[in-house]
C-alpha positions as a printed Julia matrix, in Angstrom:
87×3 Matrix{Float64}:
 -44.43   -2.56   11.77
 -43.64   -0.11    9.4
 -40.88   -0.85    7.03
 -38.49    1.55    5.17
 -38.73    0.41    1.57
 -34.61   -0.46    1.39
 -34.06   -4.22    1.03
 -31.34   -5.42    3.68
 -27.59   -4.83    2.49
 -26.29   -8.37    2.0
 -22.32   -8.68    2.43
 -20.65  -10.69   -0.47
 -17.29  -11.99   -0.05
 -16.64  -12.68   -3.27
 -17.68   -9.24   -4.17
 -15.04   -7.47   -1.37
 -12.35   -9.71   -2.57
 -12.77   -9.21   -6.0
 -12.4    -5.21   -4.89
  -9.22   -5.66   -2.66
  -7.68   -7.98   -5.57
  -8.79   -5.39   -8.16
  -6.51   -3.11  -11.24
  -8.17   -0.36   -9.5
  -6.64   -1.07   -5.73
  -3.47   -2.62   -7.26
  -2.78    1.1    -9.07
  -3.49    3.25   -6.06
  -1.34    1.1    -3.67
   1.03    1.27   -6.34
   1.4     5.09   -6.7
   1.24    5.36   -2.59
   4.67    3.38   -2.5
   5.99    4.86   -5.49
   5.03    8.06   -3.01
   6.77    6.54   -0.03
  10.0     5.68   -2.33
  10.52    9.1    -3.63
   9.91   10.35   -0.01
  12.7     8.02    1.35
  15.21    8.33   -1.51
  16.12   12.0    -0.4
  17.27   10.55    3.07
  19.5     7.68    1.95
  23.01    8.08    0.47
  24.03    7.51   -3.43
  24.6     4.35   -4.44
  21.31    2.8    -2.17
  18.38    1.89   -4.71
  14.43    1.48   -3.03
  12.14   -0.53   -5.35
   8.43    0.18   -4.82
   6.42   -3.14   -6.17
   3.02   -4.09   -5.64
   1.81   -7.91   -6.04
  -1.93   -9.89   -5.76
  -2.18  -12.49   -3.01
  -4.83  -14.73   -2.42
  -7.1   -12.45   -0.79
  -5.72   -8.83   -1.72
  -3.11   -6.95   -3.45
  -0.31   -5.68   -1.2
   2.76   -3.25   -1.77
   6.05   -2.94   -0.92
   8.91   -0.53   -0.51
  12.31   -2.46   -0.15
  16.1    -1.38   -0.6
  16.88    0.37    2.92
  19.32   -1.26    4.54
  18.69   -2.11    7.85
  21.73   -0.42    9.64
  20.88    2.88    8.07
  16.92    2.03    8.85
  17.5     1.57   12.34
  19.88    4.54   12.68
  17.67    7.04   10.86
  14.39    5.6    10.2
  14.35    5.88    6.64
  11.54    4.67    5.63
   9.28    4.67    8.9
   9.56    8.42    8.4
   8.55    8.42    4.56
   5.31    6.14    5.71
   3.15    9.28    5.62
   3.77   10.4     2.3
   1.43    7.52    1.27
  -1.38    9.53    2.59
């Protein structure tokens, strides 16, 4: 049997959770909410403040947009709307 001459890709774990956990992801997800954020602060009234913050769990970094309250969420979709500008 002939062979190709490529070894055979071995998955690490360690390896992909060192990536999701990395400065590198944390920084993009980062600037994606701070996206999301801007995107939603021209649909809420003065006086409401978003906070865009990104944090490392156990297994990957995460981020957050927070601040809308949820009357004026449900009402006009505030930031369900300004989920694309993280594209």
């Amino acid at each position: 049997m002939a062979t190709s001459g490529f070894e055979r890709f071995e998955f690490s774990r360690a390896g992909y959770r060192a990536i999701l956990r990395s400065d590198g992801v944390r920084d993009m997800l980062q600037d994606k909410a701070d996206a999301v954020r801007q995107a939603a602060e021209r649909h809420v009234p003065d006086g409401v403040y978003l906070i865009a913050d990104t944090n490392v769990g156990a297994n990957r970094a995460g981020a957050t947009v927070i601040g809308v309250p949820m009357r004026l969420e449900q009402a006009k979709r505030v930031l369900g709307s300004a989920i694309d500008a993280a594209r």
